[in-house]
PyMOL Python script that loads the backbone (N, CA, C, O; Angstrom):
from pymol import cmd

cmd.read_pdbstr("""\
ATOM      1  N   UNK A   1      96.637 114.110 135.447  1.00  0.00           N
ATOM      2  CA  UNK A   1      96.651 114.583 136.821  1.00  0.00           C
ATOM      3  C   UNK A   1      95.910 115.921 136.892  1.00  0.00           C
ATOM      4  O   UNK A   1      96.076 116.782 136.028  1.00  0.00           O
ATOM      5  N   UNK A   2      95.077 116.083 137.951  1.00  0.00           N
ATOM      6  CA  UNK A   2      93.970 117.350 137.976  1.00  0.00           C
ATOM      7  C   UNK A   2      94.838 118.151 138.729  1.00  0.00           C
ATOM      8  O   UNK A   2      95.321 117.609 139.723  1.00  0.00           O
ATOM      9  N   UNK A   3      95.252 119.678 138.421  1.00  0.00           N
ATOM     10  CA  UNK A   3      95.869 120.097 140.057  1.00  0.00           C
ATOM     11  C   UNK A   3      94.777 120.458 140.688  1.00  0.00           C
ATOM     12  O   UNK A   3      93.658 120.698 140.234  1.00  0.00           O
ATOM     13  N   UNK A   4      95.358 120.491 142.273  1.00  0.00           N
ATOM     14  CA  UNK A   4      94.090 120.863 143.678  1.00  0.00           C
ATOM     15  C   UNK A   4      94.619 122.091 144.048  1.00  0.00           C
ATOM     16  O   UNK A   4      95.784 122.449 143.877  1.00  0.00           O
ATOM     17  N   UNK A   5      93.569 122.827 144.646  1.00  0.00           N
ATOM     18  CA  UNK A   5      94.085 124.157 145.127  1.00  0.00           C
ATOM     19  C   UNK A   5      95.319 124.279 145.477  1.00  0.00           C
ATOM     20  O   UNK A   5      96.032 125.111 144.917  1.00  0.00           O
ATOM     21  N   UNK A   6      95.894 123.294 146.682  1.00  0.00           N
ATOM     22  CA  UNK A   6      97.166 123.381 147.105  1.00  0.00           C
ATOM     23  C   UNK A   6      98.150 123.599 146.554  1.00  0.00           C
ATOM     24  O   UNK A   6      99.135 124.214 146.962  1.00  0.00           O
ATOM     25  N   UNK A   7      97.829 122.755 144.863  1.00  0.00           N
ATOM     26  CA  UNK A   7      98.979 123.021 143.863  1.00  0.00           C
ATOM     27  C   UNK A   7      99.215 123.838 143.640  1.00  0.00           C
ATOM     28  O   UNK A   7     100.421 124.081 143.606  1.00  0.00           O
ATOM     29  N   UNK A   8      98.275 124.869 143.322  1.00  0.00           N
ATOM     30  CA  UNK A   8      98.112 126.408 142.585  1.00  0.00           C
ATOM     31  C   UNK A   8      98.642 127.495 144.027  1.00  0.00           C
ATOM     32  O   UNK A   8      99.086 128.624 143.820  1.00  0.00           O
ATOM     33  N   UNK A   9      98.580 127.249 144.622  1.00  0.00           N
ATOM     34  CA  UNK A   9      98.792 128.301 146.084  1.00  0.00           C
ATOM     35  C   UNK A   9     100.319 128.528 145.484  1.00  0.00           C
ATOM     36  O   UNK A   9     101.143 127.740 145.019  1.00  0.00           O
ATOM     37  N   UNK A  10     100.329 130.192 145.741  1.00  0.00           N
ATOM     38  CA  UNK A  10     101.347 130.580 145.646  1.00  0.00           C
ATOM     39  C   UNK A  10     101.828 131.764 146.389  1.00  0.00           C
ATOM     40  O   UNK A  10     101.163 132.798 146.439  1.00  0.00           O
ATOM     41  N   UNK A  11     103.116 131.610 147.037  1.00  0.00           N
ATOM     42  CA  UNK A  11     103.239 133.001 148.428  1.00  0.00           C
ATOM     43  C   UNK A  11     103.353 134.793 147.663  1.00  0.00           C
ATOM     44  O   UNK A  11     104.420 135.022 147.092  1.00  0.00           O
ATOM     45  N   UNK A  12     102.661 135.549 147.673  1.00  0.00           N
ATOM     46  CA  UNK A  12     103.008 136.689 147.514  1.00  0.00           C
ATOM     47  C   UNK A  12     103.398 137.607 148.184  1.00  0.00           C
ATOM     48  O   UNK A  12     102.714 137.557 149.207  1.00  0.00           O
ATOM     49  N   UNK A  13     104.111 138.467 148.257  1.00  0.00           N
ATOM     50  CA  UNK A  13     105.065 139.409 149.240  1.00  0.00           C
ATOM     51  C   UNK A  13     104.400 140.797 148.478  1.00  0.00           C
ATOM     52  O   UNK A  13     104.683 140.871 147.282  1.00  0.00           O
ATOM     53  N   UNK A  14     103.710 141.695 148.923  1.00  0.00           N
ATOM     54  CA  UNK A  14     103.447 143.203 148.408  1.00  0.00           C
ATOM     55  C   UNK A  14     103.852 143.768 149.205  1.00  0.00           C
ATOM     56  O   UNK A  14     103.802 143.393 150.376  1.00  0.00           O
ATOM     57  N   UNK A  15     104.608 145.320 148.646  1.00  0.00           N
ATOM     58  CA  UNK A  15     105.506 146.157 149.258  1.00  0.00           C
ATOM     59  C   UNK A  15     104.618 147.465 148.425  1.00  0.00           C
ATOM     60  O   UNK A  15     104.198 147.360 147.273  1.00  0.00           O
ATOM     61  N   UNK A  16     104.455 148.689 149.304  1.00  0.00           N
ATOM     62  CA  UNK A  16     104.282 149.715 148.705  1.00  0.00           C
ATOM     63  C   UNK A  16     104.742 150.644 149.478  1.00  0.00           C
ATOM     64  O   UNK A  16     104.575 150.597 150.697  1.00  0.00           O
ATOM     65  N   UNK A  17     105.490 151.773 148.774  1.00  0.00           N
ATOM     66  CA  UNK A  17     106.182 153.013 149.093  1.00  0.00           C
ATOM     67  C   UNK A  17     106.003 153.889 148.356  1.00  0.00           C
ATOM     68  O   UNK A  17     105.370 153.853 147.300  1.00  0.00           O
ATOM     69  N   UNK A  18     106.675 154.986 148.955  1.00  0.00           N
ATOM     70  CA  UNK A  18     106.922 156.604 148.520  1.00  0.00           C
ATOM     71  C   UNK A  18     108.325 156.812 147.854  1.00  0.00           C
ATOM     72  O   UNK A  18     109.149 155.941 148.132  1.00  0.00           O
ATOM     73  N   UNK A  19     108.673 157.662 147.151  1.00  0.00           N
ATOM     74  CA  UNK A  19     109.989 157.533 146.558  1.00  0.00           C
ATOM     75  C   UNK A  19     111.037 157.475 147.511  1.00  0.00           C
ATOM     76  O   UNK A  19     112.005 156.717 147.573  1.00  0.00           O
ATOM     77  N   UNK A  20     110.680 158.404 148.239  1.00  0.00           N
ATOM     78  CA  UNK A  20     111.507 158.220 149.834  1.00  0.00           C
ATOM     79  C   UNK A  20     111.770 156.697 150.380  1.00  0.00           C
ATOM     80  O   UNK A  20     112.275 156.361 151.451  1.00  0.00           O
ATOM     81  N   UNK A  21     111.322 155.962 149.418  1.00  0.00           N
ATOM     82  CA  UNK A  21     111.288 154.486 150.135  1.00  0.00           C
ATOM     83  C   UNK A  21     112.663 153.684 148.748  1.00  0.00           C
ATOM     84  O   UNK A  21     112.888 152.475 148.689  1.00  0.00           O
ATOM     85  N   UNK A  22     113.036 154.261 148.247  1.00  0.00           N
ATOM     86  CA  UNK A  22     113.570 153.536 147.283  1.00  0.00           C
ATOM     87  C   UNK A  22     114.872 153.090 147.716  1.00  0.00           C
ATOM     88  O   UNK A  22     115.456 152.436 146.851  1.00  0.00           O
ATOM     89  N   UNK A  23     115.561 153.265 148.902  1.00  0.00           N
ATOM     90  CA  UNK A  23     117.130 153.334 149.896  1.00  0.00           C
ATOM     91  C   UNK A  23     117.084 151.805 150.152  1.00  0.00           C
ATOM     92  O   UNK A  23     117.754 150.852 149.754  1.00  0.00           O
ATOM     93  N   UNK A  24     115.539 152.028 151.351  1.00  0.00           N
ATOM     94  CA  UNK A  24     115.090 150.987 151.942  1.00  0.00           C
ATOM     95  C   UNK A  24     114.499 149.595 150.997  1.00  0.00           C
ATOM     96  O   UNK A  24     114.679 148.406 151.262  1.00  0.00           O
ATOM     97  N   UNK A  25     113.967 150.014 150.171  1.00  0.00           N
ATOM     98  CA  UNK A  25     113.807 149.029 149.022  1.00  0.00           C
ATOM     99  C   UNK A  25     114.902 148.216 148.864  1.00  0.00           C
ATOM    100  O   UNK A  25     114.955 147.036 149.211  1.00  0.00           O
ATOM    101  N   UNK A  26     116.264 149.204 148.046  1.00  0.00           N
ATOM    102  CA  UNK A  26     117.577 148.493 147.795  1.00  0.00           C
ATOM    103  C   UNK A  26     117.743 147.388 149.014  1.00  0.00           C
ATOM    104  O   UNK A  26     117.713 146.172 148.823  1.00  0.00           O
ATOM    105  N   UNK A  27     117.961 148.150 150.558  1.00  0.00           N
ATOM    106  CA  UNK A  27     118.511 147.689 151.062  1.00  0.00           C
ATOM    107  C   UNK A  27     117.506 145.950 151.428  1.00  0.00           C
ATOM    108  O   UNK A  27     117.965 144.819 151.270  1.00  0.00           O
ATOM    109  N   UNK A  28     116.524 146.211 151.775  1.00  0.00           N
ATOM    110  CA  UNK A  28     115.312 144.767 151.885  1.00  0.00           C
ATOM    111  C   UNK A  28     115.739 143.892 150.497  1.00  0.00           C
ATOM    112  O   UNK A  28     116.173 142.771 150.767  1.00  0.00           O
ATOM    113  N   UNK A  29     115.689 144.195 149.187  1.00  0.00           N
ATOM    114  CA  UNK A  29     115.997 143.538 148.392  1.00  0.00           C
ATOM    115  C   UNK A  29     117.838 142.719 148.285  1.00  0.00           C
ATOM    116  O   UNK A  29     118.200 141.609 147.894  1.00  0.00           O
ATOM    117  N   UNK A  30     118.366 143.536 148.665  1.00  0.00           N
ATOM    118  CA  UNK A  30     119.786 143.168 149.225  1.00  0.00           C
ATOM    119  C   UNK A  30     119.878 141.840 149.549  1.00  0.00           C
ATOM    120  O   UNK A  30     120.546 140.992 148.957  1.00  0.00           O
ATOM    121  N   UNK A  31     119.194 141.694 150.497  1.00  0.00           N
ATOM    122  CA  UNK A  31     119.461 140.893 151.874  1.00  0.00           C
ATOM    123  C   UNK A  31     118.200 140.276 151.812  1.00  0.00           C
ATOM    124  O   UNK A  31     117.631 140.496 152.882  1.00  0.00           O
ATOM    125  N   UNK A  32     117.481 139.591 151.041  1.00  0.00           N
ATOM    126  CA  UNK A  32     116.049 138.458 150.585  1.00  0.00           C
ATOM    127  C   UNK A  32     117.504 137.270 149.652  1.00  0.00           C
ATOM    128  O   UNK A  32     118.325 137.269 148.735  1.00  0.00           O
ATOM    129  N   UNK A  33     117.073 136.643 150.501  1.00  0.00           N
ATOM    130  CA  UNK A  33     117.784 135.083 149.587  1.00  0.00           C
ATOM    131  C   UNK A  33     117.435 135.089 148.186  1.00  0.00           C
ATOM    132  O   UNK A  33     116.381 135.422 147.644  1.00  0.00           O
ATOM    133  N   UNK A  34     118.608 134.625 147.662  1.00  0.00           N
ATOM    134  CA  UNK A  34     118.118 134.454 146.169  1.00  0.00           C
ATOM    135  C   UNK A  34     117.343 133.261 145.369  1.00  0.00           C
ATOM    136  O   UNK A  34     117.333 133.033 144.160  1.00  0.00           O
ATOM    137  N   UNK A  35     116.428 132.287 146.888  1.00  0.00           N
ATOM    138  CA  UNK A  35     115.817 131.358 146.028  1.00  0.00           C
ATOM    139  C   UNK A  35     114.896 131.470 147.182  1.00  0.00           C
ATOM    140  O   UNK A  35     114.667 130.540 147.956  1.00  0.00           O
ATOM    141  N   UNK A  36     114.207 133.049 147.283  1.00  0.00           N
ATOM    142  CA  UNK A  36     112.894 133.114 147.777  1.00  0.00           C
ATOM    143  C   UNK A  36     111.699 132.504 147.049  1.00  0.00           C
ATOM    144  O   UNK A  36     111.451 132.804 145.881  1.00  0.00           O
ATOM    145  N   UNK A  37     110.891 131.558 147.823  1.00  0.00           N
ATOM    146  CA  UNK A  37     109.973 130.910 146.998  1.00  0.00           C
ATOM    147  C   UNK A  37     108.665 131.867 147.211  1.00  0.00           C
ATOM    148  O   UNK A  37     107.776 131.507 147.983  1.00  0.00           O
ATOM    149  N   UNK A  38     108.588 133.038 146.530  1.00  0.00           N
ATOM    150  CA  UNK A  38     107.276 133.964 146.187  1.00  0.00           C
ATOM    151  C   UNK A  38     107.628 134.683 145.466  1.00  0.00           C
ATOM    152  O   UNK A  38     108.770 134.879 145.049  1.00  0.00           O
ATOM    153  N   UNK A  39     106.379 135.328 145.150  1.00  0.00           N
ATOM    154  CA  UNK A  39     106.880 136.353 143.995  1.00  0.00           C
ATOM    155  C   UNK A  39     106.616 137.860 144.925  1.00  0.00           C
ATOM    156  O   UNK A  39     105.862 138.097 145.869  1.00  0.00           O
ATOM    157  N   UNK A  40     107.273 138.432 144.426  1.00  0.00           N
ATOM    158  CA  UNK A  40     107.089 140.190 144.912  1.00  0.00           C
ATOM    159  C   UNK A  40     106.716 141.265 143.827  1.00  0.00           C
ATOM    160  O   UNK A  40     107.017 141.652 142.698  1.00  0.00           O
ATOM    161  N   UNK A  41     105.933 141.486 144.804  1.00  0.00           N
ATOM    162  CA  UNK A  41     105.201 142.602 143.937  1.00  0.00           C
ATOM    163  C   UNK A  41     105.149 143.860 144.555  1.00  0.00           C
ATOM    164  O   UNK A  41     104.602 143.987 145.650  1.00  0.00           O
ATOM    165  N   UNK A  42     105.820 145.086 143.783  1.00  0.00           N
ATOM    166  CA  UNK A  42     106.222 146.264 144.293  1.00  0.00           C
ATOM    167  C   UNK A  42     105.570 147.798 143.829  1.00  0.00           C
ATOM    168  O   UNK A  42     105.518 147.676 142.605  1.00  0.00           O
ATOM    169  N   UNK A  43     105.147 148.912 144.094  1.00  0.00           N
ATOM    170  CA  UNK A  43     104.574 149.684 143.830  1.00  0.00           C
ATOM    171  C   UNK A  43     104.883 151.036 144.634  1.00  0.00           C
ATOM    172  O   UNK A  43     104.810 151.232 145.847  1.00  0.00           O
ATOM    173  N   UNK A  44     105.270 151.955 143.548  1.00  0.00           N
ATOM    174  CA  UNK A  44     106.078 152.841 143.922  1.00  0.00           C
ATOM    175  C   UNK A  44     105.376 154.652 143.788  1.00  0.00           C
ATOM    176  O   UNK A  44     105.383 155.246 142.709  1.00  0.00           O
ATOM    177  N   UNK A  45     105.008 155.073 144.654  1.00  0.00           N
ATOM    178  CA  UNK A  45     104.563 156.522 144.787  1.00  0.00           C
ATOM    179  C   UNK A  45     106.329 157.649 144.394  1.00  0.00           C
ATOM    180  O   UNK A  45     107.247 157.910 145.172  1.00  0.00           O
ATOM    181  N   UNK A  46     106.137 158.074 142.779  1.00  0.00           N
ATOM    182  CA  UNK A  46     106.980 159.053 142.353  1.00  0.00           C
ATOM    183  C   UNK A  46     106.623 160.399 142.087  1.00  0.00           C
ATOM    184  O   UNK A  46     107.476 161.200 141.704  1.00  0.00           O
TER     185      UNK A  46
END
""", "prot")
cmd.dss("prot")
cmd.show_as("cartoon", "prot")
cmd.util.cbc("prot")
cmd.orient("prot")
């Protein structure tokens, strides 16, 4: 079986903040279901 683009598509979520953002982080991560289908990718100004 060949995969097709469609197969390979995958959802990404990017988040970037300031340390000042690390409350709000907790709290967004909190409250995301635990069988979010993407990956997250996070990046943090310290």
């Amino acid at each position: 079986m060949v995969a097709t683009p469609s197969d390979l598509r995958r959802d990404l979520i990017v988040i970037g903040g300031s340390a000042g953002a690390l409350e709000a982080l907790r709290t967004l991560f909190s409250r995301l279901p635990s069988d979010l289908p993407a990956a997250i990718l996070v990046t943090v100004h310290i």
